[in-house]
Backbone as a ProteinNet text record, in pm:
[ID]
protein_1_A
[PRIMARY]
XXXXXXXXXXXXXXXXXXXXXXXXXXXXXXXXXXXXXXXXXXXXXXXXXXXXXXXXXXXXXXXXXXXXXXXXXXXXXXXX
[TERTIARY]
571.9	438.2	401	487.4	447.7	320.1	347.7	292.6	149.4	186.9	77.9	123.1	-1.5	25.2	89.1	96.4	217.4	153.6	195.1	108	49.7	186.5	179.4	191.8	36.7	50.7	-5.3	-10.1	24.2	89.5	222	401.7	416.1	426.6	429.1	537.5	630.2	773.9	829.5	949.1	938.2	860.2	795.8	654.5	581.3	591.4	589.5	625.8	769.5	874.5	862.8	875.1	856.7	722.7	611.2	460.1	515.5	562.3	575.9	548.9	451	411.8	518.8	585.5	712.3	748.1	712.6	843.5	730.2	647.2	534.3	638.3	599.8	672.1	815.5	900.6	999.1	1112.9	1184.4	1296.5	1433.5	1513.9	1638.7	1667.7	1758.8	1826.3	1949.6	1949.2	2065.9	2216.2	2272.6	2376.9	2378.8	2449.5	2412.2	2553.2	2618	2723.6	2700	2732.3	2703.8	2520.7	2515.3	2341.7	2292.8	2362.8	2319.4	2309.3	2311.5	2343.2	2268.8	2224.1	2034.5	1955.3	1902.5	1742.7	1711.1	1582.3	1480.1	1484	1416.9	1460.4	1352.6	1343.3	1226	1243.5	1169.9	1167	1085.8	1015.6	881.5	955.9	1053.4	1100.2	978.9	946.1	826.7	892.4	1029.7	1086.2	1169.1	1213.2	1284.4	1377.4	1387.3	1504.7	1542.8	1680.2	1696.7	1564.5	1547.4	1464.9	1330.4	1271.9	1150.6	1132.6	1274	1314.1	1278.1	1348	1337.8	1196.3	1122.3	1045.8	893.2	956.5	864.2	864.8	978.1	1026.3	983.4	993.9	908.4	780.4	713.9	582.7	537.2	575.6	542.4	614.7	704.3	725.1	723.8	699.7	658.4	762.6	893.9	1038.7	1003.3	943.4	944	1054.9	1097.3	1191.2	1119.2	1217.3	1220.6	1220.5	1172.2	1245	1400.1	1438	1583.7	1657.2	1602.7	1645.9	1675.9	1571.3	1557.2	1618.3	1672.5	1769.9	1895	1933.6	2073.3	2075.6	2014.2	2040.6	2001.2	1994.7	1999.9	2098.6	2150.8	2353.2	2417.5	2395.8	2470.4	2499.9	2405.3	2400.2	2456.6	2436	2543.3	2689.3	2730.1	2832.6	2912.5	2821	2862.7	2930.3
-412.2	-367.9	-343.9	-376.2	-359.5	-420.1	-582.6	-648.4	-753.4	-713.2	-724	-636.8	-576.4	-469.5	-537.2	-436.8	-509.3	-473	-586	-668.7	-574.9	-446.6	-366.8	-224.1	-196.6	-41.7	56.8	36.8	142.8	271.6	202.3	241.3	300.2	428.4	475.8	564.1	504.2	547	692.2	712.4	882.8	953.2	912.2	1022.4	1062.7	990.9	1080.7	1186.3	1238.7	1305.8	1425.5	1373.7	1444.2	1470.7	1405.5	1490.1	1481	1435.4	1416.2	1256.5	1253.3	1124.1	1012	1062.1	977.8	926.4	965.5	934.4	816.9	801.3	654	557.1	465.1	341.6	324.1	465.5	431	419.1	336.4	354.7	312.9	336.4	323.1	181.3	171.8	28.9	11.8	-67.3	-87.1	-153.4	-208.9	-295.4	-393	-486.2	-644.8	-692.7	-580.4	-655.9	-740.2	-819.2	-886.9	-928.7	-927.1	-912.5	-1025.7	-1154.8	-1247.6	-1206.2	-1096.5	-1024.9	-967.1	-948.1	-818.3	-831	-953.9	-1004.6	-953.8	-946	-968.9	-902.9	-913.2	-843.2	-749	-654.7	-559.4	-477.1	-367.3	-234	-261.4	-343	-416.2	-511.7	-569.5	-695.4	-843.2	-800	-914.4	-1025.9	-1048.3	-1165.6	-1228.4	-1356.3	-1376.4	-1458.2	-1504.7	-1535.2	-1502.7	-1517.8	-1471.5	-1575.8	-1659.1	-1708.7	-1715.2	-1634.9	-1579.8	-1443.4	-1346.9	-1290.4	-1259	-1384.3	-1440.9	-1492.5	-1544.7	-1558.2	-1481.5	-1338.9	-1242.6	-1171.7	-1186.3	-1089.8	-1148.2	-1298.7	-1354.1	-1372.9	-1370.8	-1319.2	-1202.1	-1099.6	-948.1	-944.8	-993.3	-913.3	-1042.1	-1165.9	-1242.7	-1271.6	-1353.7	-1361	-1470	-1575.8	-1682.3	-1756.2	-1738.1	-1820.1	-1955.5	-2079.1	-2193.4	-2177.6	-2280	-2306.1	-2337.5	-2404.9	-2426.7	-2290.5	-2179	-2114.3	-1972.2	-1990.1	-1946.3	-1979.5	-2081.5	-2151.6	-2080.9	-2096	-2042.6	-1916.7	-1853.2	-1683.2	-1683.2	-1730.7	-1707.7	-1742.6	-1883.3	-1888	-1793.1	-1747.6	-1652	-1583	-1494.1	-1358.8	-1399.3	-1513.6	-1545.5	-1528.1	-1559.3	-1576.4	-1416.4	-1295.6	-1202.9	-1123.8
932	914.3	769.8	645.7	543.7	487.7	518.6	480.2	552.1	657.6	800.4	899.2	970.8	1063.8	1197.7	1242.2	1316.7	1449.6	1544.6	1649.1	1803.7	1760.7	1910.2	1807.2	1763.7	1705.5	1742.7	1878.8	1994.1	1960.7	1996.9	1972.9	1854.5	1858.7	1719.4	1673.7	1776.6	1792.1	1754.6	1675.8	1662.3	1659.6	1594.1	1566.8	1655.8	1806.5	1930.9	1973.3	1919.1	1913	1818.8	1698.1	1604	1589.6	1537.5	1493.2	1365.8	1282.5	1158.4	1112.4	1007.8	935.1	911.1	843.7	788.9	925.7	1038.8	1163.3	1228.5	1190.4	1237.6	1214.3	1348.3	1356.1	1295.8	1307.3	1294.4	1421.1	1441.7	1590	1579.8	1662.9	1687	1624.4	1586.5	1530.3	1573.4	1679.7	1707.9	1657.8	1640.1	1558.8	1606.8	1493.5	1512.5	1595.1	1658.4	1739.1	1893.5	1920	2021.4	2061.3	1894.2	1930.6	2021.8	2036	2138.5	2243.8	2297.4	2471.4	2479.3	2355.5	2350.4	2358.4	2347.9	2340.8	2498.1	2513.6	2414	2303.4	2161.2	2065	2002.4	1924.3	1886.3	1976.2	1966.9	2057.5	2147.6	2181.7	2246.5	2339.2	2326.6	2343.2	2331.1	2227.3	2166.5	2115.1	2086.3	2023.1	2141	2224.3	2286.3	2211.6	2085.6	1993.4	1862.7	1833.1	1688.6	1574.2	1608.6	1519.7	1552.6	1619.6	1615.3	1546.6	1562.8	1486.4	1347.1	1290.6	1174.8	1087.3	1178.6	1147.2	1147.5	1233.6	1298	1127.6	1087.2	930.9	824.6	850.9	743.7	702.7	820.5	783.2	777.4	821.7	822.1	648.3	586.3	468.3	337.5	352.3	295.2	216.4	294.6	269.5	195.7	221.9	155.3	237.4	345.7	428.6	483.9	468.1	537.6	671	721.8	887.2	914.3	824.9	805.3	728.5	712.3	657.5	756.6	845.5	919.5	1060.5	1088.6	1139.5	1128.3	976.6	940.6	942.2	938	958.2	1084.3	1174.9	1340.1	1366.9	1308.4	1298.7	1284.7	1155.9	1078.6	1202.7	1244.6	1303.8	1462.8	1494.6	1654.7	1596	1488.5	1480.2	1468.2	1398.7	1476.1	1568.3
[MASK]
++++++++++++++++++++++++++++++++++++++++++++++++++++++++++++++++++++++++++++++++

């Protein structure tokens, strides 16, 4: 959401909880172990692959990522 708001801002995650600013849209992060077994992915389950993923990040923060680049870091991270 830095760089475009982000698609479901509803969800305003801790800060349900807390009532504190800082805690907007922040949530659990899970670890990247066995992350192929997790999808759907996001707290939403708004992504159904690592490279939508990828490309969900590249436009929200303006990575400047390829499609082929974006490819390989969906490798990367199966290989996990």
């Amino acid at each position: 959401g830095v760089v475009k708001p982000y698609a479901h801002a509803k969800d305003l995650g801790r800060f349900e909880v807390t009532k504190q600013e800082a805690d907007k849209f922040v949530f659990k992060v899970p670890s990247l172990r066995n992350i192929t077994r997790t999808y759907p992915y996001f707290h939403d389950g708004s992504a159904a692959t690592l490279e939508d993923v990828g490309a969900t990040y590249n436009a929200r923060r303006n990575l400047g990522l390829t499609p082929s680049d974006i490819k390989d870091l969906a490798q990367y991270l199966k290989s996990l």
